[in-house]
C-alpha positions as CSV (number, residue, x, y, z in Angstrom):
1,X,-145.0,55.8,-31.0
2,X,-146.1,56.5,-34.9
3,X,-142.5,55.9,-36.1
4,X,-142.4,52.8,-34.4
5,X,-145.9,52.1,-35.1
6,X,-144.4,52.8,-38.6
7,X,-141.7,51.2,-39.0
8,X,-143.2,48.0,-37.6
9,X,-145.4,48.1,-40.6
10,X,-142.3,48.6,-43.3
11,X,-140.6,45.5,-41.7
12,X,-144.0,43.2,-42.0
13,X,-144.7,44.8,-45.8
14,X,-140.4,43.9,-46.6
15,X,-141.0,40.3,-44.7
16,X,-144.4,39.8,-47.1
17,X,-142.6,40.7,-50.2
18,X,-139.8,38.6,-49.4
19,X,-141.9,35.5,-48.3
20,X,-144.1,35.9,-51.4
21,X,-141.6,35.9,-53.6
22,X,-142.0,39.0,-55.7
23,X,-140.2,40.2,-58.2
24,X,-140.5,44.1,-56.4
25,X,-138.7,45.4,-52.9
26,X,-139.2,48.3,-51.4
27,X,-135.8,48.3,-49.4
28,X,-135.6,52.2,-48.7
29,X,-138.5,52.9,-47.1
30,X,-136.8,52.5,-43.5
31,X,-136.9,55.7,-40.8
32,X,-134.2,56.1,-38.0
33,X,-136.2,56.0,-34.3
34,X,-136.2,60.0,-34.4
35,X,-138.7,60.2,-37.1
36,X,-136.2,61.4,-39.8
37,X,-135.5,59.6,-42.6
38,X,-132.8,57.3,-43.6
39,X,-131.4,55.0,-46.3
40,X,-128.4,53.9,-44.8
41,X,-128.1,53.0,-41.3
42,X,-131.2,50.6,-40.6
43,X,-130.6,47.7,-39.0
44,X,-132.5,44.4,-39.9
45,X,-133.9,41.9,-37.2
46,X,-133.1,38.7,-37.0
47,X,-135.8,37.5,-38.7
48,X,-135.2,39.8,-41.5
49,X,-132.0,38.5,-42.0
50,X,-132.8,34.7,-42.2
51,X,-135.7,36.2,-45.0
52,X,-133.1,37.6,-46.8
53,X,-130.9,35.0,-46.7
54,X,-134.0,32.4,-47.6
55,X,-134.9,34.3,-50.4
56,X,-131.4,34.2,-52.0
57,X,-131.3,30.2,-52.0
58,X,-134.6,30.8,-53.3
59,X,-133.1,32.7,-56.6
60,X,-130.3,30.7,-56.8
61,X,-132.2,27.5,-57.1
62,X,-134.9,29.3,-59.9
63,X,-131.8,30.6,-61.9
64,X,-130.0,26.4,-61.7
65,X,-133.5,25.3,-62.8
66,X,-134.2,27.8,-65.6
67,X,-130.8,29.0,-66.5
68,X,-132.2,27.5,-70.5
69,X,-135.0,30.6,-70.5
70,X,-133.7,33.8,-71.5
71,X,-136.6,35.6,-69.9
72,X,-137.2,33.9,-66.6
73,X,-133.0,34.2,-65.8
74,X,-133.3,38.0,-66.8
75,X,-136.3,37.9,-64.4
76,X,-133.6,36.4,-62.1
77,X,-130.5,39.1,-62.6
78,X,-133.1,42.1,-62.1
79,X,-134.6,41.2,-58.8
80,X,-130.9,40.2,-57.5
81,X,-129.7,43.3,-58.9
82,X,-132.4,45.1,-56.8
83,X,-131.9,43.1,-54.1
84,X,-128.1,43.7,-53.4
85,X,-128.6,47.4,-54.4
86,X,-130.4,47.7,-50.9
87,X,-128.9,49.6,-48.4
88,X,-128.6,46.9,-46.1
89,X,-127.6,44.6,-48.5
90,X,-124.0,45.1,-46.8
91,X,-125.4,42.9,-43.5
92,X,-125.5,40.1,-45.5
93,X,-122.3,38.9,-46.6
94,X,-123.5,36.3,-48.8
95,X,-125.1,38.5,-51.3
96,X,-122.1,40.4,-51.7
97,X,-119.4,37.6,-52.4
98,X,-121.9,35.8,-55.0
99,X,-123.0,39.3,-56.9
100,X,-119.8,39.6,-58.7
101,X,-120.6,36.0,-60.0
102,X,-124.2,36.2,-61.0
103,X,-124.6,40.0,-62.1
104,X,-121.6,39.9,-64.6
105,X,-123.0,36.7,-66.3
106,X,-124.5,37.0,-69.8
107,X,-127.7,36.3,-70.1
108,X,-128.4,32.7,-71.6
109,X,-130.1,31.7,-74.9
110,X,-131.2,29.0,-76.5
111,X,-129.1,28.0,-79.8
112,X,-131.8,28.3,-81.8
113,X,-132.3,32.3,-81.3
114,X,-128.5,33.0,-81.3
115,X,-128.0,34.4,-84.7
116,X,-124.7,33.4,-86.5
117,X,-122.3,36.3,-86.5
118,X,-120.5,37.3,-90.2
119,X,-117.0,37.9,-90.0
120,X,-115.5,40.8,-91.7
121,X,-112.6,39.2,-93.2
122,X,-111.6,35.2,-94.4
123,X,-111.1,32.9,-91.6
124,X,-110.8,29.7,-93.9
125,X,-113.5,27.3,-92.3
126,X,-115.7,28.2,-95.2
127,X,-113.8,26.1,-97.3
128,X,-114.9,22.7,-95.5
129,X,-117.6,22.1,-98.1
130,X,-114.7,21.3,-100.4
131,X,-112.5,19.3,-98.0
132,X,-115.4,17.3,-97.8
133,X,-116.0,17.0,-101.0
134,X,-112.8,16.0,-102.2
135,X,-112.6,13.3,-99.4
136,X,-115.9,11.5,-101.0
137,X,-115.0,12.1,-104.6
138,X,-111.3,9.7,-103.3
139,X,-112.9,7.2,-101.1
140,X,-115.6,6.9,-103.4
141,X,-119.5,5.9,-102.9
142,X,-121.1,2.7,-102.3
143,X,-125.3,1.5,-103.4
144,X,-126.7,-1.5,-103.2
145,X,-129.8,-2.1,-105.3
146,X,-132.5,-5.2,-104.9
147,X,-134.5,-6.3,-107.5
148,X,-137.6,-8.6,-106.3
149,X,-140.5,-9.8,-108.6
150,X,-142.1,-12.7,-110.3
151,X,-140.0,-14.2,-113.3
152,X,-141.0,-11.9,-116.3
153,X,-141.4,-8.6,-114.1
154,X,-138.1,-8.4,-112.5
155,X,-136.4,-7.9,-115.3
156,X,-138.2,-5.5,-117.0
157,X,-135.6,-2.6,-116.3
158,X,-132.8,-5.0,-118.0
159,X,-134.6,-7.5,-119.7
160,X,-132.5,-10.8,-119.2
161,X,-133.7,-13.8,-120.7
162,X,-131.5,-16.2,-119.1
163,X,-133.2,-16.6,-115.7
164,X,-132.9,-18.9,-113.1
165,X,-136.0,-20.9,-112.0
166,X,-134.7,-20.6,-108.4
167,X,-135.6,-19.0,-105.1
168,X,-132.1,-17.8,-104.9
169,X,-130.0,-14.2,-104.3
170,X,-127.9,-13.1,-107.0
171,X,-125.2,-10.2,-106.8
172,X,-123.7,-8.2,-109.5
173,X,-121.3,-5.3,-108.9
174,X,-120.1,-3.2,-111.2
175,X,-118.0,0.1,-110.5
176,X,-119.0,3.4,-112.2
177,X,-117.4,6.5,-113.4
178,X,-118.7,9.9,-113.6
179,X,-117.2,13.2,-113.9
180,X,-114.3,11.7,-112.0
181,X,-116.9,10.5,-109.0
182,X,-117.1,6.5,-108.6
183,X,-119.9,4.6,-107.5
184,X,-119.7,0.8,-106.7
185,X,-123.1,0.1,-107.7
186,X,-123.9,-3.8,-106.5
187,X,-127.5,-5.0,-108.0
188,X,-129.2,-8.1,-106.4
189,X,-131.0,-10.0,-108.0
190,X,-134.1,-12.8,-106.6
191,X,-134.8,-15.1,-109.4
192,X,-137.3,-17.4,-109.3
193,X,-139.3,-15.7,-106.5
194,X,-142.9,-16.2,-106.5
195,X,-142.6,-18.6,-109.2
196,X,-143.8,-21.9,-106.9
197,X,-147.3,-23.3,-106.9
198,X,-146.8,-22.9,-103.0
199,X,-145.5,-19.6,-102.1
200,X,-145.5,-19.6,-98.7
201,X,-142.3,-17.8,-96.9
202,X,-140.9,-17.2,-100.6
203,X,-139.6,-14.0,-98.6
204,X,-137.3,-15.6,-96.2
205,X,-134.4,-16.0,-98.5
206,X,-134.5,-12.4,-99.0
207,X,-135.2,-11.1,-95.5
208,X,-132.3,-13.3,-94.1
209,X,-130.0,-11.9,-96.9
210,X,-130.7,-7.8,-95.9
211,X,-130.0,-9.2,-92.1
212,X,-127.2,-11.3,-93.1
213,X,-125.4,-7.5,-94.4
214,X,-127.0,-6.0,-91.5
215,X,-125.3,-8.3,-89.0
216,X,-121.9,-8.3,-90.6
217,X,-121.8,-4.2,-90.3
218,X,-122.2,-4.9,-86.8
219,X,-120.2,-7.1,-86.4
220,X,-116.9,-4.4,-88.0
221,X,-119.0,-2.0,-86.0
222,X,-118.5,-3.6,-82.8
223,X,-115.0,-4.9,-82.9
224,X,-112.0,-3.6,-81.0
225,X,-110.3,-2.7,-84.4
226,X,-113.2,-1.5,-87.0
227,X,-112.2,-1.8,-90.6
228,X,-115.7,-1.2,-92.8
229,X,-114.3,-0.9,-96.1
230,X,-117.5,-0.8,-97.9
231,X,-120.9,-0.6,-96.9
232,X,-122.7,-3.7,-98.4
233,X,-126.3,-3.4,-96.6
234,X,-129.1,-3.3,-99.1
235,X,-130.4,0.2,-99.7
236,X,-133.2,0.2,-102.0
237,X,-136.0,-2.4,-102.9
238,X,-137.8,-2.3,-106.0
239,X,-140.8,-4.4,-106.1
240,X,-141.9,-5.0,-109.3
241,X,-145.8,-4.8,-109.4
242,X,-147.8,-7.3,-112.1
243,X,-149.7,-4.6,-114.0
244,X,-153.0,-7.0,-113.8
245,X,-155.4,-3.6,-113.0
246,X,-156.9,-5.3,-110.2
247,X,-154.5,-4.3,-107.1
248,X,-151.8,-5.9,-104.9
249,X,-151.7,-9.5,-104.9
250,X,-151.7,-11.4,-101.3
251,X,-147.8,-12.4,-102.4
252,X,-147.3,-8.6,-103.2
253,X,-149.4,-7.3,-99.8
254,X,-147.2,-10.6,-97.2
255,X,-143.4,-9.7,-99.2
256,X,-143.7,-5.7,-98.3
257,X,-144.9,-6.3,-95.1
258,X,-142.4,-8.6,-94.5
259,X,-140.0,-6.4,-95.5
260,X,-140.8,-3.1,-95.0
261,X,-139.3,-2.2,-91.7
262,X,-135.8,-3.6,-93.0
263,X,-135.4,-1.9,-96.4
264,X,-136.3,0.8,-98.6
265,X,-139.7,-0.7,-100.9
266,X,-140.0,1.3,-104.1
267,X,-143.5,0.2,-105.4
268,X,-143.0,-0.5,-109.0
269,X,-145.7,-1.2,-111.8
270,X,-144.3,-3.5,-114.6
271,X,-144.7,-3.3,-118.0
272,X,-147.0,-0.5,-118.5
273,X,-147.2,-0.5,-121.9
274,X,-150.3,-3.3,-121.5
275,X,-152.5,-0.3,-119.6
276,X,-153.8,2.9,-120.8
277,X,-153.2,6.0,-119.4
278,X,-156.8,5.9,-117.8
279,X,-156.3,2.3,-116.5
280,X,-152.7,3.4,-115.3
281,X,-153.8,6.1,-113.2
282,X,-156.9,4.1,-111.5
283,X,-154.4,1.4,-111.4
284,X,-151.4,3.7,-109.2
285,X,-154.5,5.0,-107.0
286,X,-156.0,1.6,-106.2
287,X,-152.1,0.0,-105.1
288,X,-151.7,3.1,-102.9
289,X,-155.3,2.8,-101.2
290,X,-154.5,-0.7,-100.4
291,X,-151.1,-0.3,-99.5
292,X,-152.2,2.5,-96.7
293,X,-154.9,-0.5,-95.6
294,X,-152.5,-2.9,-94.8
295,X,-150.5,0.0,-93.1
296,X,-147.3,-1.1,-95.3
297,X,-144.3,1.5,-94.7
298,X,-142.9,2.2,-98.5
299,X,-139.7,4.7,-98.5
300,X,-141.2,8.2,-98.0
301,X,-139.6,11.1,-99.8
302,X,-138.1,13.4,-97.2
303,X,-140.0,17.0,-96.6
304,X,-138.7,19.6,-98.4
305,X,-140.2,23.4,-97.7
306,X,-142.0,25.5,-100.7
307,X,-138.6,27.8,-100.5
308,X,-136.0,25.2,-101.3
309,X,-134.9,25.0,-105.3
310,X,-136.1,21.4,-105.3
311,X,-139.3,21.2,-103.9
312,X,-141.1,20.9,-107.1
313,X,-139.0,18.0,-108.4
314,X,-139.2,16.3,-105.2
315,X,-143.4,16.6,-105.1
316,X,-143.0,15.3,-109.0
317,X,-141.5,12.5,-108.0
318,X,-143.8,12.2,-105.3
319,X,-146.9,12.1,-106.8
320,X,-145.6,9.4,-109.5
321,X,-145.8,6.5,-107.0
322,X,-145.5,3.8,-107.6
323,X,-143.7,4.3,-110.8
324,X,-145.1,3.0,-114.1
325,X,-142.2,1.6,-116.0
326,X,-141.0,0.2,-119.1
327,X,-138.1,-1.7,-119.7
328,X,-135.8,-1.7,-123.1
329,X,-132.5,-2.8,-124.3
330,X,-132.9,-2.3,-127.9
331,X,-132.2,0.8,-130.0
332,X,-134.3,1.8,-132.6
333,X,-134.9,4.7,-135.3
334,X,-137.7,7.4,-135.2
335,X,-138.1,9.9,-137.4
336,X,-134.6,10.1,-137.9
337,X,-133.6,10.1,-134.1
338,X,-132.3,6.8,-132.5
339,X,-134.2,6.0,-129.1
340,X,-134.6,3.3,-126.5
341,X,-137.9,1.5,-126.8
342,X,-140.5,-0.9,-128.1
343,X,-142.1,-1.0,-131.4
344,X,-145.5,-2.5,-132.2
345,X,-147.8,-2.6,-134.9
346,X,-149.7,0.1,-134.3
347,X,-146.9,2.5,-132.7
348,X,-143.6,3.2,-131.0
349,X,-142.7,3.5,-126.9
350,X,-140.1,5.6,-125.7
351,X,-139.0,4.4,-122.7
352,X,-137.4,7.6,-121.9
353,X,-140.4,9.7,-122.3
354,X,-142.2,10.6,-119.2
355,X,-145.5,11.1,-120.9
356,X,-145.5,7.1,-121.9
357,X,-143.8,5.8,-118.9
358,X,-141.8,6.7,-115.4
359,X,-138.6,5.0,-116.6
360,X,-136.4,8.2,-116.5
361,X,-138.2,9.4,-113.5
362,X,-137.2,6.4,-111.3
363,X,-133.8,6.8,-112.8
364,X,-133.6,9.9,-111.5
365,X,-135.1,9.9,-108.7
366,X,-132.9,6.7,-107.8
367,X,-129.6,7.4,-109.1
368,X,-129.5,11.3,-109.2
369,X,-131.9,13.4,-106.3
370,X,-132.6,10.6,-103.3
371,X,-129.6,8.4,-103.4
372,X,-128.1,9.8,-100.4
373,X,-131.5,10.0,-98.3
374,X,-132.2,6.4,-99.3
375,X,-128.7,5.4,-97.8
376,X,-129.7,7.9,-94.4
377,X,-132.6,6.1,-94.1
378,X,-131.3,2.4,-94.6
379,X,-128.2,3.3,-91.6
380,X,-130.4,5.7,-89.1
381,X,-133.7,3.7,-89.3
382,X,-133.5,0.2,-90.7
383,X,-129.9,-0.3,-89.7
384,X,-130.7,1.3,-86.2
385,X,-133.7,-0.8,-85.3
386,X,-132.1,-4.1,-86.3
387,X,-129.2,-3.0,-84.1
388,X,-131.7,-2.1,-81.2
389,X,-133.1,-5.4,-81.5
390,X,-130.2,-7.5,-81.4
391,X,-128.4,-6.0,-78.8
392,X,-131.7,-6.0,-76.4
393,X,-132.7,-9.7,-77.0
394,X,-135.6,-8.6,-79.6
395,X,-136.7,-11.4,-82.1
396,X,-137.5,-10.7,-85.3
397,X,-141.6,-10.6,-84.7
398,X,-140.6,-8.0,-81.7
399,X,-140.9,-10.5,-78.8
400,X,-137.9,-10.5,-75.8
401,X,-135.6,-13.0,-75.6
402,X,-135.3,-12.7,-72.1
403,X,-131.8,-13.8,-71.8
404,X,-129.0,-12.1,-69.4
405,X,-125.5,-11.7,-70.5
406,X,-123.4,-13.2,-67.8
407,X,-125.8,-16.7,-68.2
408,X,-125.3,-16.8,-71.6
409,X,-121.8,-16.1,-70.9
410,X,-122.0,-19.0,-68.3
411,X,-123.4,-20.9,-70.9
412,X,-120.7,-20.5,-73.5
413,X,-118.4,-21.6,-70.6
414,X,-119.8,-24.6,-70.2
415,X,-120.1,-26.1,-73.7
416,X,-116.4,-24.9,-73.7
417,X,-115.7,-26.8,-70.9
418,X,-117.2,-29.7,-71.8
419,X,-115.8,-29.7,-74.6
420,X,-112.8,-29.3,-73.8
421,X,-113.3,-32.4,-71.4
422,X,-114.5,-34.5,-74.6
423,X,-111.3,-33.6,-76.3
424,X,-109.0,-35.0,-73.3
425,X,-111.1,-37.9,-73.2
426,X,-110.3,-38.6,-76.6
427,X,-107.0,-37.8,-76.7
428,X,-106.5,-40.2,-73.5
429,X,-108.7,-42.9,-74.6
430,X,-106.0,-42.9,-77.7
431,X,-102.7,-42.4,-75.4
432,X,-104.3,-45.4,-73.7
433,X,-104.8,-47.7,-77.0
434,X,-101.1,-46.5,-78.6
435,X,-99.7,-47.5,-74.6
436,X,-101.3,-51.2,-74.6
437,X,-100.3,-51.3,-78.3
438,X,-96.7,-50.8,-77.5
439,X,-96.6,-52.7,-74.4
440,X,-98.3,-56.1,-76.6
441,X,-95.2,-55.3,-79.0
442,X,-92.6,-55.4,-76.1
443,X,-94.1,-58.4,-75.2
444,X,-94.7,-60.1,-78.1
445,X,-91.0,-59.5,-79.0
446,X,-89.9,-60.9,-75.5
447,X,-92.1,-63.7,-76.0
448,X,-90.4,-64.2,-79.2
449,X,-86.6,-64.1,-78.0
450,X,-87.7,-66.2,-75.0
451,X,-88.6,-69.3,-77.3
452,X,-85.1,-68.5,-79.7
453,X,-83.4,-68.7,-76.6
């Protein structure tokens, strides 16, 4: 009467820690009917048996659903291990046809904790760096550059005199050779622009230009044979900023927020050389603050950590926005040494010194350390969102179209139908006119023999 008063209670404690889903079994704690003890022959009950079976599913399902955490599918291998380690394990076939699959699998990890294992000897995939390397230095790189400002700022960086009083777009492209690496560098220019009493929608030249490259790349993107040869969307803005002292203008504050979700802005104060360095510096701090009111998105240098080599150079840069610049083509002497710059009266600028200006900065920062991010950011955000909204109906001002492909298609079909009926129309209207021509000939000639006769 104890042992079965006993054993009773082992099979309600197993049926508990099976229902309960613990990660512990005690699954030799079983006694034969004669009181002794024993770890092999006990026979489960029926209701054991659909437990056992039920908790199985159970682990199965947890280890589908979180086969990506290491420690809840070692969690998982454990209490199975445990489980067909019982010694009735064997009176449930099920358990013993799946261990073989489940125990023997590896354990799964995330990719981010897998360490990268180092190879004793040379495999050869090292050397991809330089394959790639030498692919871009053949095929050669391509930057387009836009220059936007009032007549008189604009060309500060090259100083052109012959401009055009015209709201117009103006490309230049010139290929350039370096060390044996090419770059076909295209410059835009937008004479004329801001020049108007009225200055209303000045921008729209330029904002249908950058969508104009925009929707060509699409369209080589999307056809069945894609042939993009060179990649002509604009990459880079600099908006030349009137160095007045006094902030943004309400043409400076409407153009960049026009613009600024299409292309790269670079912020650009013009003609420096008319501030001081005090009035610069209140003058850089005051275009920021209002250019973070009006929630305008410039280009933003990319985060770099403390550790990397450039992380100095790229805070530099940084912190010179928007860049104070002035512009020279002349050559002249100083103290023996020949420099770019401007002389006046009362002293000599060096347009390459960055304690005078931010002309070699911007250079720099343009041509040499963020050329490639600017391009990464033109194709995987401006690029990317103008393809999002054209291809899901979105307008320009972010409103839906609401149109549906197969009516528009319907629609096409119709205008091609009916024109297509137009042109038979025509084309039998003149059949028509060249049949009653000829027929007024025969008769006119018959009429004629008629009266020889």
């Amino acid at each position: 009467m104890a042992a079965s008063t006993k054993e009773t209670s082992n099979n309600t404690s197993l049926k508990k820690s099976l229902l309960n889903n613990t990660s512990s079994f005690s699954f030799c704690t079983g006694k034969r009917r004669d009181g002794k003890d024993s770890e092999s022959t006990y026979r489960m009950s029926s209701l054991d048996r659909v437990s056992l079976r039920q908790k199985y599913l159970d682990l199965s399902m947890s280890q589908n659903n979180a086969r990506s955490n290491k420690e809840t599918n070692n969690s998982f291998i454990k209490d199975f291990s445990t489980l067909i380690q019982s010694p009735y394990a064997n009176n449930v076939p099920e358990l013993r046809s799946a261990s073989k699959e489940i125990i023997k699998k590896p354990s799964i990890t995330s990719e981010e904790n897998q360490k990268p294992q180092v190879l004793d000897g040379y495999v050869g995939f090292a050397n991809l760096p330089n394959q790639v390397y030498r692919k871009a230095v053949k095929t050669g790189f391509d930057f387009t550059l836009m220059v936007v400002g009032q007549s008189g700022l604009a060309n500060t960086l090259d100083q052109r005199k012959d401009l055009k009083k015209t709201v117009s777009v103006e490309t230049t492209k010139v290929i350039l050779s370096e060390s044996g690496v090419n770059l076909a560098l295209t410059v835009i220019d937008t004479p004329g622009f801001g020049d108007a009493v009225n200055n209303t929608n000045c921008w729209l030249a330029i904002r249908e230009f950058i969508e104009s490259k925009y929707e060509a790349y699409l369209n080589s993107e999307t056809k069945v044979n894609r042939n993009i040869t060179s990649d002509e969307r604009v990459h880079c803005c600099l908006y030349f900023i009137q160095a007045s002292g006094h902030g943004l203008k309400p043409l400076d504050v409407e153009f960049m927020k026009q613009l600024c979700d299409k292309v790269n802005i670079i912020p650009i104060i013009a003609k420096a050389d008319t501030l001081t360095e005090e009035e610069c510096v209140l003058f850089k701090e005051k275009v920021m603050q209002e250019i973070a009111e009006h929630m305008i998105k410039i280009y933003e240098f990319p985060d770099i950590s403390e550790e990397d080599d450039e992380f100095q150079l790229n805070k530099s840069l940084k912190e010179r926005v928007p860049f104070a610049v002035v512009g020279s083509n002349a050559v002249i002497e100083v103290n023996g040494k020949q420099v770019r710059g401007r002389r006046y009266p009362w002293g000599v600028v060096d347009i390459e010194d960055l304690t005078q200006n931010d002309f070699t900065a911007l250079r720099k920062m343009v041509i040499c350390t963020h050329l490639q991010d600017l391009k990464d950011v033109t194709h995987f955000v401006h690029y990317e969102n103008y393809r999002f909204r054209k291809l899901s109906g979105l307008r320009t001002d972010g409103r839906y179209l609401n149109k549906n492909i197969l009516i528009e298609i319907d629609k096409e079909k119709q205008k091609h139908d009916l024109k297509i009926r137009k042109l038979e129309a025509e084309v039998q209207q003149i059949f028509e006119l060249k049949f009653y021509e000829k027929v007024q000939k025969l008769k006119d000639s018959e009429a004629a023999m008629t009266k020889k006769i």
